[in-house]
C-alpha atoms as one frame of an Amber mdcrd trajectory, in Angstrom:
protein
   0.000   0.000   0.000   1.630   3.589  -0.921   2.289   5.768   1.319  -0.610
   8.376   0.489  -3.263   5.749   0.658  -2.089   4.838   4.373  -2.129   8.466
   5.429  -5.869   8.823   4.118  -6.486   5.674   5.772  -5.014   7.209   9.246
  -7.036  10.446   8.504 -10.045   8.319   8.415  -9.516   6.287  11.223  -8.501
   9.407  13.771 -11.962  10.921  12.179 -13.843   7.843  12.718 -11.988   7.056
  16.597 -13.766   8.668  18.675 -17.360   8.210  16.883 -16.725   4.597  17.642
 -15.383   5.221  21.656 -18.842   6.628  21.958 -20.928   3.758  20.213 -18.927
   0.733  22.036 -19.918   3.397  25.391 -23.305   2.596  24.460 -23.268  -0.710
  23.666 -21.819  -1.342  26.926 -24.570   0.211  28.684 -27.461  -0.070  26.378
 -27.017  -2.183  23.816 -25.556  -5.282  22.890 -22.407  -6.594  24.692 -21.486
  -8.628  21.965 -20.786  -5.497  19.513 -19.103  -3.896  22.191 -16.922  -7.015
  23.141 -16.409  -7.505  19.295 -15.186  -3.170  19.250 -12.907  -3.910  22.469
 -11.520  -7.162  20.691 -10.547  -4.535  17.520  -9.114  -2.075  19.808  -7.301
  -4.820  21.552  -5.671  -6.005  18.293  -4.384  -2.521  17.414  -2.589  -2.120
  20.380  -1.313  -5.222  19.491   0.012  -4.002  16.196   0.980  -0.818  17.561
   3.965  -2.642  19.285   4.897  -4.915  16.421   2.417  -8.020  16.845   0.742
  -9.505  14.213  -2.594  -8.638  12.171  -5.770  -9.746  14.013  -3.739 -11.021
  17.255  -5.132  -9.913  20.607  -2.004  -8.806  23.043  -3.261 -11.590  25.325
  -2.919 -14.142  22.544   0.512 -12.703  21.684   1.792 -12.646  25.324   0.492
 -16.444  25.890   2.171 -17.691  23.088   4.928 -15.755  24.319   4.475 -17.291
  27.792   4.310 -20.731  25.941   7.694 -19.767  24.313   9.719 -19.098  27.562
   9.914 -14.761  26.574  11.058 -13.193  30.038   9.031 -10.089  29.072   5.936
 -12.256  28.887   6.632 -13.614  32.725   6.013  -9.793  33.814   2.829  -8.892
  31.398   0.909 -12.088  31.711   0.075 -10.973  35.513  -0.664  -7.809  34.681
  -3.063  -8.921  31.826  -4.441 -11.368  34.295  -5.623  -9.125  36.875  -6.905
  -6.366  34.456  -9.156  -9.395  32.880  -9.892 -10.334  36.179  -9.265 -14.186
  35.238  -6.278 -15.978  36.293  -4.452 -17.611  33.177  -6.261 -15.743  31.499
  -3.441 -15.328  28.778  -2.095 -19.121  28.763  -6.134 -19.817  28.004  -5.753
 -17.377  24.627  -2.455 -18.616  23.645  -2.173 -20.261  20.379   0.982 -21.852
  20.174   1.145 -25.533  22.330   4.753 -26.214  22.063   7.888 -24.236  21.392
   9.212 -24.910  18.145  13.040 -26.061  17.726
């Protein structure tokens, strides 16, 4: 993708950001919690790309797998993910990776 086309696409997604804060607001209080689970999940993902993970990966998938893989930096997250799920294992439950590869 060239350069202009992803600074039109940033344009339109800084436009579009906060319309969509304030819908997923209201789905969480008045609508339906799927669509606003669904919206968090999205969100989720580009924070996940924002520090180099991969398209469409949650950061608790990435930091299970990561956990799966032995990654020291995923010993200190993982807790921290954890508690702000409010479900222990919570990222060893979303990891997709069952074995380290050699």
């Amino acid at each position: 993708m060239s350069r202009l086309k992803l600074l039109l696409l940033w344009l339109l997604c800084t436009l579009a950001s906060p319309v969509l804060c304030i819908a997923m607001l209201c789905q969480a209080a008045f609508g339906s919690t799927e669509r606003a689970l669904s919206m968090a999940v999205a969100q989720d993902e580009c924070g996940n790309a924002l520090f180099g993970g991969a398209r469409g990966e949650t950061i608790s998938t990435r930091t299970g797998n990561a956990l799966v893989e032995g990654k020291r930096w995923a010993k200190i997250v993982a807790p921290c993910i954890d508690f702000l799920m409010m479900q222990k294992g919570h990222c060893l439950a979303n990891a997709t990776v069952t074995t380290v590869p050699h």
